[in-house]
VORORO-602523 format. One record per residue (C-alpha): residue in one letter; chain; x, y, z. Coordinates in steps of 0.2 Angstrom, whole numbers. Example, Ala and Ser with C-alpha at 12.3 -4.5 7.8 and 13.67 -1.06 7.14 Angstrom:
<atoms>
A, A, 62, -22, 39
S, A, 68, -5, 36
</atoms>
This chain:
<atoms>
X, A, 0, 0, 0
X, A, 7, 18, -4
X, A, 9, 31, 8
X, A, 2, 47, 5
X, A, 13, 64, 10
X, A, 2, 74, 19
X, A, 5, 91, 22
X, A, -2, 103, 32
X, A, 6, 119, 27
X, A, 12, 125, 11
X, A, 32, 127, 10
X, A, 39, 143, 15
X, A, 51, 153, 1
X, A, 59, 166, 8
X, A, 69, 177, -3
X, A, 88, 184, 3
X, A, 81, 199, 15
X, A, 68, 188, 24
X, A, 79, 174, 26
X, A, 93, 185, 33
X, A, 82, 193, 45
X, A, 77, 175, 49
X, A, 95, 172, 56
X, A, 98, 187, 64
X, A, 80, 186, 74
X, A, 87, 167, 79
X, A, 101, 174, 83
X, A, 96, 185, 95
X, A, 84, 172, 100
X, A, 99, 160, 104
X, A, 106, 171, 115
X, A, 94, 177, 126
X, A, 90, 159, 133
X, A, 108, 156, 133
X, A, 111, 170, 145
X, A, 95, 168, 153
X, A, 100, 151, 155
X, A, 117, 157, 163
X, A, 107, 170, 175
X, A, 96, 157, 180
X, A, 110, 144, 185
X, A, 119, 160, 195
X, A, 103, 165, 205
X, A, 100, 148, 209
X, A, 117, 143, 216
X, A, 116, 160, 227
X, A, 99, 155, 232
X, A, 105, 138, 238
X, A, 92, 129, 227
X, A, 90, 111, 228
X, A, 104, 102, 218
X, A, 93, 96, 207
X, A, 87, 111, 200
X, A, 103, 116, 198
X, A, 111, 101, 188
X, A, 95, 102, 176
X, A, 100, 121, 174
X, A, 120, 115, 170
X, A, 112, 99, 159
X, A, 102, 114, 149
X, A, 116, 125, 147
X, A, 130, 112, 141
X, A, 118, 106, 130
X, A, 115, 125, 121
X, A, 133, 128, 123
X, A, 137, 110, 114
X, A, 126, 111, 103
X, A, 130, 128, 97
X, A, 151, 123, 96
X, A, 145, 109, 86
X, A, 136, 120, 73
X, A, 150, 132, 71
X, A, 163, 117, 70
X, A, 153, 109, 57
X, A, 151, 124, 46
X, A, 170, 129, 48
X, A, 165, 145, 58
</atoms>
């Protein structure tokens, strides 16, 4: 029996401009939560939070920050 491709929404084309402001708004984007993230870890560790919250907060910050070197290695950057 064949499979049928459904989709749901039409592919987006996005010309040069739109797709360069595309990167620049998930560049911004990346950045907030990785700070935020950061912020978050510090606040907790003077707050003497539970060391469970605060070895989810490092998991989730080494996992943007691997993440993000893996990216820029990849792509020679």
């Amino acid at each position: 029996m064949k499979r049928k491709n459904i989709r749901l929404l039409p592919p987006i084309a996005l010309d040069e401009r739109q797709r360069q402001q595309m990167y620049q708004i998930e560049h911004r984007g990346f950045w907030f939560a990785y700070f935020g993230i950061l912020a978050l870890l510090l606040l907790e560790i003077l707050t003497n939070a539970s060391g469970i919250l605060i070895g989810c907060t490092t998991v989730l910050l080494l996992a943007l920050s691997i993440y993000m070197e893996c990216c820029c290695i990849r792509r020679g950057l």
